[in-house]
N, C-alpha and C positions, 0 to 999 in steps of 0.2 A: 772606595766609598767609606766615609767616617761611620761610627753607629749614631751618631746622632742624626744621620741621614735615614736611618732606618730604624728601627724600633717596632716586635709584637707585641703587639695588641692581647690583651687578655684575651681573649676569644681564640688565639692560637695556640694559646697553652695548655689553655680548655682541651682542646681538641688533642692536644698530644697525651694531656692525661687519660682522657676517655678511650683511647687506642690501646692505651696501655691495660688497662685493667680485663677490656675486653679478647683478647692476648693468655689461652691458659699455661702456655709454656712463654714466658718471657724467655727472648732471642738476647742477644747479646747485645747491650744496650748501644744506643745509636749517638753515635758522638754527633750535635750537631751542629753545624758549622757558626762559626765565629758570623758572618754575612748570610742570609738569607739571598739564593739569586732571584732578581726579580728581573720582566720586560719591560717595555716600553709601553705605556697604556693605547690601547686602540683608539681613533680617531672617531668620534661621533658622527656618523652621516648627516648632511642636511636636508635631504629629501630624500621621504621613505620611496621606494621603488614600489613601481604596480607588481601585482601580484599575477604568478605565471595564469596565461590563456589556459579556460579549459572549454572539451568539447562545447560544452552547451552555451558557452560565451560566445561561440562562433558560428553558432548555426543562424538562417535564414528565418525573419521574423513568417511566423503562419497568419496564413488568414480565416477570419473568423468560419466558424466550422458552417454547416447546412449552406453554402454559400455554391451555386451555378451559374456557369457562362455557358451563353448559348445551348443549356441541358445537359452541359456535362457539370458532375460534380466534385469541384474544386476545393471543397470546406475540408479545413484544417490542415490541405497541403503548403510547404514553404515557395517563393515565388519558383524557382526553378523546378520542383515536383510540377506545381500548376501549369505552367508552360508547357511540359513535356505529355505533359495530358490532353492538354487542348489542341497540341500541334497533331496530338497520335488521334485524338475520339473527331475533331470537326471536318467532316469531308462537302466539301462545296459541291454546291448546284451548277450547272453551266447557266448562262447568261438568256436569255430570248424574246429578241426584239421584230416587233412587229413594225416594218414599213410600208403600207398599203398594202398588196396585194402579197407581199414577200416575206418571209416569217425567216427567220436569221437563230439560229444556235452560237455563243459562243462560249468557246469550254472557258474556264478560269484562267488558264498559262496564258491566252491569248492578250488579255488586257491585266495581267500580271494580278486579278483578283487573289487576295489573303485575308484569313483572319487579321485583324490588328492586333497585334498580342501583348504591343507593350501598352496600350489607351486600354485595352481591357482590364490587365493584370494590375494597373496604373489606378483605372476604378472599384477594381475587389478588392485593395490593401484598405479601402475605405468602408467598405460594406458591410454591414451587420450581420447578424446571424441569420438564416432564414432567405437573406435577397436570391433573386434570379436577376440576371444580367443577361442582355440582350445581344444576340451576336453585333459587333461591329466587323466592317469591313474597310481594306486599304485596297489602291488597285493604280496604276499605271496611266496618267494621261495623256500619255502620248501613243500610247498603246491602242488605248481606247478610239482616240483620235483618226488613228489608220485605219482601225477596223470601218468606223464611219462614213468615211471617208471610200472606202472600197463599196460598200452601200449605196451608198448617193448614187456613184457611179454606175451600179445593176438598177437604178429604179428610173435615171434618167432615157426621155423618150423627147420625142418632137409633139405639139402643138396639137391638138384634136381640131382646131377651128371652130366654123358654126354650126349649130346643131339645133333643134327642137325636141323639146320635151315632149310629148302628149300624154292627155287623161282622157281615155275614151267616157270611161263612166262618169267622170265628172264634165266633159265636153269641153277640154280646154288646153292650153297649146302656149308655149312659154318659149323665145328664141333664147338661148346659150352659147358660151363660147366655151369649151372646152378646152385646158389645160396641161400640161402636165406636171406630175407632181415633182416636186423637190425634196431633197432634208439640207437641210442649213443644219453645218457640222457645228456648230459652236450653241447653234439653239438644244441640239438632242446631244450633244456632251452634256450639255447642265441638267437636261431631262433625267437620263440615265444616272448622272452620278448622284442625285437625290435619291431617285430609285435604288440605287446600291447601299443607300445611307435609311433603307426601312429594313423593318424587320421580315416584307414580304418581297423580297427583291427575287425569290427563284419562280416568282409570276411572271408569268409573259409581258411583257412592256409594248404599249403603242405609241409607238412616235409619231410627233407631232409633222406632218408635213406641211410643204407650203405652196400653193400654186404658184409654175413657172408664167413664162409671156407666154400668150394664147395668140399673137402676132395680128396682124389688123385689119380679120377680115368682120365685117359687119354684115347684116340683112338690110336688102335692098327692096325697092317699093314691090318687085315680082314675090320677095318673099311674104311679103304681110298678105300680100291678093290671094296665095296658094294658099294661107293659111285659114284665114275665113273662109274661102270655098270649103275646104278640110272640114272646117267646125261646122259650117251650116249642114252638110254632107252628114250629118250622123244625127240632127235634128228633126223631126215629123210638124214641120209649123214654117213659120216665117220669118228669117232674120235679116235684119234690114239693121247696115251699118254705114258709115261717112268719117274715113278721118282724115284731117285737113294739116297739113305739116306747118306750123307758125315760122320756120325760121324761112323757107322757101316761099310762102303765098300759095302753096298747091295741096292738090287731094293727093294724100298718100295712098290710100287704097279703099274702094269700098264692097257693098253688098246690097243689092237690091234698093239702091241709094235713091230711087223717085217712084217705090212701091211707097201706095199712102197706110198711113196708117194714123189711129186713134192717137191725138195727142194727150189724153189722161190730162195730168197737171205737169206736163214739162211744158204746155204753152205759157204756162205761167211767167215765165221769162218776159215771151211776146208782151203779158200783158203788165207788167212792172217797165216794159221798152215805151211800151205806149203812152203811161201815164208819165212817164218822165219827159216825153218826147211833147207833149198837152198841156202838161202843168210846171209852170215856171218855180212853184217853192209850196211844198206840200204843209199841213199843217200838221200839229202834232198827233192828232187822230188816225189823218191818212197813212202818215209815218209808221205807227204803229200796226193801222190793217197791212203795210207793205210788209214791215218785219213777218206778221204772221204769218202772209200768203208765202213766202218763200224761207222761210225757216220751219214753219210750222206745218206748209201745204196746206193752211185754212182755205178753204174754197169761198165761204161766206165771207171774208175778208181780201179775197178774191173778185169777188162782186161789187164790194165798196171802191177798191179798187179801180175797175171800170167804171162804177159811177163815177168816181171821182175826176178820169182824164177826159169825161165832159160837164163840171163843174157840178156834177150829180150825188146824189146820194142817195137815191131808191131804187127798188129793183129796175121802176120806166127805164132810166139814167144809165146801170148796167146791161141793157140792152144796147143801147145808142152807143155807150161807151165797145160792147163786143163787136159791132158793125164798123167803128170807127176803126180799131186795131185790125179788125181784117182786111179793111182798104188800105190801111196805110202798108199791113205787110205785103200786098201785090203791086203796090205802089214802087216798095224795094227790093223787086221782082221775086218776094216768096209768093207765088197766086196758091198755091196747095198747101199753104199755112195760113188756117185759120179758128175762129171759135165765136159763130153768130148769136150764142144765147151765154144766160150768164148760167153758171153751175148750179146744178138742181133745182133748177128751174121749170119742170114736166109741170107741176101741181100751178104753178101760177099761169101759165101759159093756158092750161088744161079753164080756169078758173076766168080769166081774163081774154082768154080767145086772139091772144097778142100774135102780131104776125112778125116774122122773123126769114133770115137768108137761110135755104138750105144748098148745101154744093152737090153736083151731082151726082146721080148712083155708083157710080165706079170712076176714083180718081184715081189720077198718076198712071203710072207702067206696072205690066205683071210683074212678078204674083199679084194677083189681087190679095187683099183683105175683108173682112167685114167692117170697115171701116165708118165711124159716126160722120153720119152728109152736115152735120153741125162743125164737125170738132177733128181740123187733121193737119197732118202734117207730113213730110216725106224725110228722109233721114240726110239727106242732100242740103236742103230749106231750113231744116232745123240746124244743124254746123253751120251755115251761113248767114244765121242769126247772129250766134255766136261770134263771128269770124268781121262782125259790123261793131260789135259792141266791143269786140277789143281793139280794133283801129281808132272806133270813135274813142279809147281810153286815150291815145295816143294822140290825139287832136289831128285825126285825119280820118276820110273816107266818106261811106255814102248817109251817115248820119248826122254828121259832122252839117255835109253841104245840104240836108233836106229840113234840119232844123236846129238853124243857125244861132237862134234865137234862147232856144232851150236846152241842147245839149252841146256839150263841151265834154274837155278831157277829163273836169274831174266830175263832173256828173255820169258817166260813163263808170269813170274808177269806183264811184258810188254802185254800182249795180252790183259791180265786179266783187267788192267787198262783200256785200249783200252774201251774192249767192256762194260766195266762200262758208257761210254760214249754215249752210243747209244741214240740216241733223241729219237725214236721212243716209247714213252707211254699209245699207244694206246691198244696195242694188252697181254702180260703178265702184264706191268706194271699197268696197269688198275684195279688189282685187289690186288697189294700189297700196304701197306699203304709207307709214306715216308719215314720210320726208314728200311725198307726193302735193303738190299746192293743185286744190280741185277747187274751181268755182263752176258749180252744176244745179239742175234742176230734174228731180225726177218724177215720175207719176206712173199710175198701173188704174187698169179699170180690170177688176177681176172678176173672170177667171183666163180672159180670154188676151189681156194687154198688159205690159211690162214695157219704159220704156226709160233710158234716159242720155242725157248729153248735156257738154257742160266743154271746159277750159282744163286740162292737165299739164301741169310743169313740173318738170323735173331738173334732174339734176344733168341727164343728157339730150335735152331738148323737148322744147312741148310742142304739144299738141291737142287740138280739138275734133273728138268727139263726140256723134250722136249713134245711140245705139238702142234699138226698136225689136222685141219678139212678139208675133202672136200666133195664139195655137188655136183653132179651132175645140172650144170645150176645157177640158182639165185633162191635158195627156201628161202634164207635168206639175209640177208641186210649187207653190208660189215660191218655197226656200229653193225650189231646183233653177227657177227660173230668175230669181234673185242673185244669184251666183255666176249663172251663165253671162249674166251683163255684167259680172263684175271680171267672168273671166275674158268676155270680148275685149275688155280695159287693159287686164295683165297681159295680154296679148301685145299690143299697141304698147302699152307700158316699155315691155320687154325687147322692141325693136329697137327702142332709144337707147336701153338701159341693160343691155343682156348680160344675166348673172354668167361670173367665172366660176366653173367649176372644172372637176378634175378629170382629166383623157383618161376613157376607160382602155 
């Protein structure tokens, strides 16, 4: 190396004198060299290196402190501390499912039930100070599935068939078919895994079941006979029934079916058949006393009525017009269905000395009744009113052929409508539900007469109806006696229509 390659710097000479002085015995002076040795300069790094891990760089971020899952307190442990807490502090509930009659434990291992630990630990890294967190659970579907499954099978039975319900206190009698019950594994898998998905899953759980085939026996004409015997049989009075089967043409079963009895305002039918049967095209007046007499059971409009179906309009006229309707109804062989005076009529009668039909003392077959010698009918007469005016809807039968002239299909369908209209739901309608299509007419002279009949369709066949109580005096309550026709209806209802329920 040349010295012109080298050369110190002031600053080193410095440095050799200042050693020197500080030096109290100066050594033997230091010859020094002709060359200074130097290295090779070190190479400048281009990227500075990270700086060594230390503990605290490595540990597990915490979650915020006051923080619990499912009531254990997890605030300010790192996620695997928290883990280790929650797997050691949550001990599960077993499982307990209700299937009708059968009540089911199932411990956790069975349907592989667990805390969920990672969706829990997953929701506390977010949680603020303070939260509570709700236990979540994970668990096994297929697991689940078998357990189910093994159920079904301990609850499955055969068929109960037909049966009858009875209400002694309330005096009423309903046919059924009884069931057995099911669980549809796919419907209570989804029940259940909701339920494991609340925070109150260690309650007992009721499963939904389903009714199986009840197989296909029905109630026969003997059964509905046993039945009203049955109801009348716990009754102190008279019950007087007629039900007439529409799809057949026959009487389904009755009770006391040509004992007479008071027709109240279910004649009123008879006398809206009359004037339709008399009067070729009503005017808007008459129209309107019809709406009333049979929507509204106006009796006064009732009267105009029968004046009307002999071109009348005074009380004279509603006489003439009651005599007229009673002949024609023995005419159409009802003779025990009739009404010779017009409605509250004592005081004009009393005043005018009018002479009038009366029938006599004791009509129709025992039981007898205290039946009005003006105003009767029989629960047989009365259904076979009915049973004329819905043929006549149909452009056939004996109304059809007696007047050709005035009634037809859809003047018939016209009644029909009508009596669909009746407010009164206290008495039949009482005991049909609302899908039930009732065209009826009801009426009651109180305390001693309840009565009504009419047209019911359903959905498994119809049927008409008349249905008659009288008690001597008040041994029953007009709402008890209101009910009881409506339960004679559910009865007859329920032969067509028998509810499923489930095999005890």
């Amino acid at each position: 190396m040349t010295r012109s390659q080298y050369r110190a710097t002031p600053l080193v000479a410095l440095a050799f004198v200042l050693a020197a002085c500080a030096t109290q015995a100066a050594p033997a002076a230091t010859v020094l060299p002709a060359v200074l040795p130097t290295s090779a300069p070190s190479a400048v790094p281009s990227v500075v290196p990270e700086p060594t891990a230390t503990p605290e760089s490595t540990a597990l971020p915490k979650l915020a402190r006051n923080i619990s899952i499912a009531g254990v307190d997890v605030g300010g442990l790192d996620l695997a501390a928290a883990r280790a807490e929650l797997m050691a502090a949550i001990e599960l509930e077993p499982l307990t499912l209700i299937t009708g009659p059968i009540s089911t434990t199932i411990a956790p291992q069975e349907i592989g039930l667990a805390p969920a630990l990672d969706e829990l630990l997953a929701d506390a890294r977010t949680a603020k100070a303070g939260d509570e967190l709700a236990l979540k659970l994970t668990f096994d579907q297929a697991q689940l599935r078998a357990v189910l499954i093994d159920i079904s099978a301990e609850i499955a039975g055969e068929a109960g068939g037909l049966d009858v319900i009875r209400d002694t206190e309330l005096v009423s009698a309903s046919f059924v078919l009884r069931a057995p019950e099911t669980l549809d594994v796919d419907q209570a898998a989804a029940q259940v895994a909701k339920h494991l998905n609340s925070t109150r899953y260690a309650e007992p759980l009721a499963v939904l079941l389903t009714l199986g085939e009840a197989g296909d026996t029905r109630p026969i004409a003997q059964d509905m006979q046993r039945e009203l015997a049955a109801l009348a049989g716990q009754l102190k009075g008279v019950l007087g029934v007629y039900i007439y089967d529409l799809k057949s043409g026959k009487k389904l079963a009755s009770l006391n079916e040509n004992t007479a009895f008071s027709t109240a305002s279910t004649i009123k039918t008879a006398i809206m058949l009359n004037a339709y049967a008399h009067v070729e095209k009503f005017s808007a007046k008459q129209t309107k006393a019809m709406r009333a007499m049979i929507i509204e059971s106006d009796n006064l409009k009732a009267n105009d009525v029968l004046a009307a179906s002999v071109g009348g309009i005074a009380t004279e006229q509603a006489f003439e017009g009651a005599q007229l309707m009673s002949d024609m109804l023995a005419e159409l062989g009802l003779p025990t269905t009739y009404q010779y005076t017009p409605f509250e009529a004592n005081d004009f009668i009393k005043l005018y000395k009018t002479k009038y039909t009366l029938g006599p003392k004791q009509a129709g077959q025992p039981p007898y009744t205290a039946s009005s010698r003006v105003q009767r009918t029989t629960p047989a007469e009365m259904a076979q009113l009915y049973v004329m005016i819905e043929q006549c809807s149909r452009g056939e039968g004996a109304l059809v052929e007696a007047f050709p002239d005035t009634l037809d299909d859809q003047r018939c369908q016209e009644m029909l409508d009508l009596l669909r209209q009746n407010e009164d739901v206290k008495r039949m309608v009482s005991g049909l539900p609302a899908s039930a299509d009732v065209a009826h007419k009801s009426g009651w002279a109180q305390p001693d007469l309840q009565g009504d009949a009419g047209i019911v369709r359903t959905n498994g066949g119809d049927f008409i109806i008349s249905v008659y109580f009288y008690q001597d005096g008040e041994r029953y309550s007009d709402r008890f006696v209101q009910r009881l026709l409506g339960n004679v209806t559910r009865l007859a209802y329920s032969f067509y229509n028998p509810e499923l329920i489930a095999a005890e």
